[in-house]
C-alpha positions in Angstrom: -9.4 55.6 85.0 -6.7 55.2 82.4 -4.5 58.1 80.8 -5.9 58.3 77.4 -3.0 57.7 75.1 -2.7 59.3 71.3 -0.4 58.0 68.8 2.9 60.3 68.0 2.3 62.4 64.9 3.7 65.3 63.5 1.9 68.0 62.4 3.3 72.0 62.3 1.4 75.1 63.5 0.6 76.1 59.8 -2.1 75.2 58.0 -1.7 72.2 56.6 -3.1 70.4 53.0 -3.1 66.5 53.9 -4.6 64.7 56.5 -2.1 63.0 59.5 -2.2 60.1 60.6 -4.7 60.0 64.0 -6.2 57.3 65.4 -8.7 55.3 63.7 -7.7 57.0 60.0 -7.7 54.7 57.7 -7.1 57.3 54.8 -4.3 59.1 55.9 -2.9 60.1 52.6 -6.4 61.3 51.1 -6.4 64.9 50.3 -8.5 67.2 52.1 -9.4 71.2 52.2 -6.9 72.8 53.9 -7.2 73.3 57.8 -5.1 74.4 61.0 -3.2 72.3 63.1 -5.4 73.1 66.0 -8.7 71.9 63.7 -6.6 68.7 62.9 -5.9 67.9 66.5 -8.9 68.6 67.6 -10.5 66.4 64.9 -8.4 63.6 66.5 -9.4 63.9 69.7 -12.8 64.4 69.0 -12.8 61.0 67.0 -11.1 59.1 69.7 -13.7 60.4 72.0 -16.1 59.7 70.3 -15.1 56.1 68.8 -15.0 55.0 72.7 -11.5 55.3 72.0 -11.7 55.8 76.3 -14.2 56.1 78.7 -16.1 59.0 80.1 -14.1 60.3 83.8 -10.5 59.4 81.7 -8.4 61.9 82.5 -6.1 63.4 78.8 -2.0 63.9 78.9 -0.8 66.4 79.8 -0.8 69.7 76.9 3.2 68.8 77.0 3.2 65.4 76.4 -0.5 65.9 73.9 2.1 68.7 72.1 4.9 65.8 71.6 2.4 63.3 70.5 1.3 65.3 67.7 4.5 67.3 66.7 2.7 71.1 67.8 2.9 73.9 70.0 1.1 74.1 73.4 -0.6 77.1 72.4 -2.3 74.3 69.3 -3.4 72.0 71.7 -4.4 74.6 73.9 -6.9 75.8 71.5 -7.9 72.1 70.0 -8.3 71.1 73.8 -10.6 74.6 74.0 -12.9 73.4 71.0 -13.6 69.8 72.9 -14.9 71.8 75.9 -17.1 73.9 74.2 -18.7 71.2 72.6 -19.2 69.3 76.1 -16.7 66.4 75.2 -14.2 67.6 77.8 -13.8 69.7 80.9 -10.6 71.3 81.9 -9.8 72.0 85.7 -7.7 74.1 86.6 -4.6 72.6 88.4 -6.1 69.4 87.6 -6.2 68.6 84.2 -8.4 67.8 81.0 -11.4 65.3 81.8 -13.5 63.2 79.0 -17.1 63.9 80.5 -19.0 63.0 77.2 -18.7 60.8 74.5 -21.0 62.8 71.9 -21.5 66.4 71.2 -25.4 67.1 72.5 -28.0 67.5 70.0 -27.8 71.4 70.5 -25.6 73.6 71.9 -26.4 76.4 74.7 -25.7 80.0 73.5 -25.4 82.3 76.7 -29.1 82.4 77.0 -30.4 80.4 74.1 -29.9 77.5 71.8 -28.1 77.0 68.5 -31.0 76.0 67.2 -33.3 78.5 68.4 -30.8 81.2 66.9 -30.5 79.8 64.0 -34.2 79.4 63.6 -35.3 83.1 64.8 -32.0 85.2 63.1 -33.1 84.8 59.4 -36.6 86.3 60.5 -35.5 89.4 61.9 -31.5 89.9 60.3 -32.7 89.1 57.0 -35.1 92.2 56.9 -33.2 94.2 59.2 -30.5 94.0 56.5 -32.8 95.5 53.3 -34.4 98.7 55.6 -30.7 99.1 56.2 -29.7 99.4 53.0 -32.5 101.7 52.5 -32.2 103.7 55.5 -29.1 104.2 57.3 -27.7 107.4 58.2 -24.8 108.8 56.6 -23.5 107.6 60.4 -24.4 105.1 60.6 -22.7 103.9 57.1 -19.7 105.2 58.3 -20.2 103.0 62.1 -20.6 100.0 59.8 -17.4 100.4 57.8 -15.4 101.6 61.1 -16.7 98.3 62.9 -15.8 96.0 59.6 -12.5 97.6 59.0 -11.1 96.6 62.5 -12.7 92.9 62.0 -10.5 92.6 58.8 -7.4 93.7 61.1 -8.4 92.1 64.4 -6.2 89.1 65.2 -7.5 88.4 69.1 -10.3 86.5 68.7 -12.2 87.6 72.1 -12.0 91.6 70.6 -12.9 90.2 67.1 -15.9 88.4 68.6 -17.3 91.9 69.9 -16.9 93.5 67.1 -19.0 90.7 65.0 -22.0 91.1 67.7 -21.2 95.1 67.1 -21.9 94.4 63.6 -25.2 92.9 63.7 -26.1 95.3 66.5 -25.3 98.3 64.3 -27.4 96.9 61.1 -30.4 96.2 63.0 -29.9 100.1 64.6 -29.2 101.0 60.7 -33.1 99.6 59.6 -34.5 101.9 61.5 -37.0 99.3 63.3 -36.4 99.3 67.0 -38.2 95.8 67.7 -35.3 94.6 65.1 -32.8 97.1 67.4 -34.0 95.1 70.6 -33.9 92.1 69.5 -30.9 92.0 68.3 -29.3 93.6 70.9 -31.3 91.3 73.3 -29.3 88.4 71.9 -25.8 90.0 71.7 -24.3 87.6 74.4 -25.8 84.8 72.4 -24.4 85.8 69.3 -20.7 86.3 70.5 -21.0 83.0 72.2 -22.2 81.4 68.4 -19.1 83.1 67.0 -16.7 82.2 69.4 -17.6 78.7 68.8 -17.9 78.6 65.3 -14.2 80.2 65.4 -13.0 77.3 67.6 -14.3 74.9 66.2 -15.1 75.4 62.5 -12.4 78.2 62.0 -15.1 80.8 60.5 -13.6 84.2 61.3 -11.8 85.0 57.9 -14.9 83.6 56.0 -17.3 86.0 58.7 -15.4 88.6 57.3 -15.8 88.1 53.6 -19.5 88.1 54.0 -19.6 90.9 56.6 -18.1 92.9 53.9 -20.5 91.6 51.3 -23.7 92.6 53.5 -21.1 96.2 53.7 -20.9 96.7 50.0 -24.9 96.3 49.7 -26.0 98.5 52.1 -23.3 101.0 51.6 -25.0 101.0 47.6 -28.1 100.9 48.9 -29.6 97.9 47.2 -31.9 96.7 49.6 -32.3 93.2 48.0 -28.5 92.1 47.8 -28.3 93.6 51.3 -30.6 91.3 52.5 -29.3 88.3 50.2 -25.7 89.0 51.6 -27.1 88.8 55.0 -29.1 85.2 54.3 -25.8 83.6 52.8 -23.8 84.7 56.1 -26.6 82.8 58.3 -27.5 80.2 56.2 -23.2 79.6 56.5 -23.4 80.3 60.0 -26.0 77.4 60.2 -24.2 74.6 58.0 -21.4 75.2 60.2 -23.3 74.9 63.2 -24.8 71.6 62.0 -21.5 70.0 60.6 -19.8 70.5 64.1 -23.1 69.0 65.8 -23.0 66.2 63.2 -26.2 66.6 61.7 
């Protein structure tokens, strides 16, 4: 198996508003949103893999020589290496190295115990709702649980502790619409849903944006307006969904 090689760019750790050259861009100079330099490498590599740029077994540099190649950090390609594992196009072991061991992401992704696709098909049915008897319902409390839990989200910058915390959320508005089959299911597919939003935080870079509609679902049930509560909740799935199906290319 051959090293895979990258061509030498140079990006910084900021965010960053063009587009580098990787390999296999043929519009390096075409402006795009903004995104971090880990989302850019890791758009790279995930091209290259892809493109059968190398074969599946290939073994990657090492993060010191993939961190000179592209001008960042170790800690960048650390985290853009991270995202390629937890969509099955690589495997790192330990002492060992970064292995290709697929050249597409899967048609779905596994969740802890459950699919992306069964989440995303089951979560409107039972947030959605869970949401509107909150706003209608929740305890003094349990209000005051909600803001606690959304206030350290907004300050939170370890993404493992901000992870619980957005599964905390959830948890507490289904507890907050007084229906404990909502309650229990929710809390039945906690692990689930921290493994959907450490992904979509790897990957898509969704925790500031999780944040702005976790406040929005806040304000509503906070006012008690049952039907923006439960409209604030079906814009923050319905994002968590077309993020979902733009990393699995869909």
């Amino acid at each position: 198996m051959t090293r895979a090689i990258f061509k030498s760019v140079n990006l910084s750790d900021s965010r960053t508003a063009g587009q580098p050259e990787f390999p296999g861009n043929t519009a390096a100079h075409t402006p795009i949103a903004r995104i971090s330099a880990a989302e850019a490498v890791f758009a790279a590599l995930r091209r290259a893999i892809e493109g059968g740029q190398f074969d599946v077994g290939t073994k990657l540099s090492s993060e010191a020589t993939l961190a000179a190649q592209y001008g960042v950090s170790r800690s960048v390609i650390r985290e853009a290496l991270r995202s390629c594992n937890t969509l099955g196009l690589t495997m790192t072991k330990t002492g060992k190295g970064t292995f290709i061991v697929a050249n597409k992401v899967a048609n779905d992704l596994t969740l802890g115990q459950y699919s992306a696709r069964d989440l995303n098909e089951a979560r409107p049915h039972i947030e959605i709702p869970a949401a509107g008897l909150a706003a209608q319902r929740r305890t003094d409390e349990e209000l005051e649980h909600l803001k606690d839990i959304v206030q350290e989200m907004l300050s939170e910058n370890d993404p493992e502790a901000w992870v619980n915390l957005d599964a905390s959320f959830h948890s507490a508005v289904a507890r907050a619409s007084g229906n404990r089959v909502f309650a229990s299911v929710v809390s039945d597919i906690r692990e689930a849903l921290a493994h959907q939003s450490e992904t979509l935080n790897l990957v898509a870079d969704r925790q500031h944006r999780s944040d702005d509609e976790h406040v929005a679902v806040l304000n509503a049930i906070e006012a008690g307006d049952s039907e923006a509560a439960s409209k604030a909740m079906a814009a923050h799935l319905q994002a968590v969904s077309v993020a979902l199906d733009t990393i699995l290319n869909k």
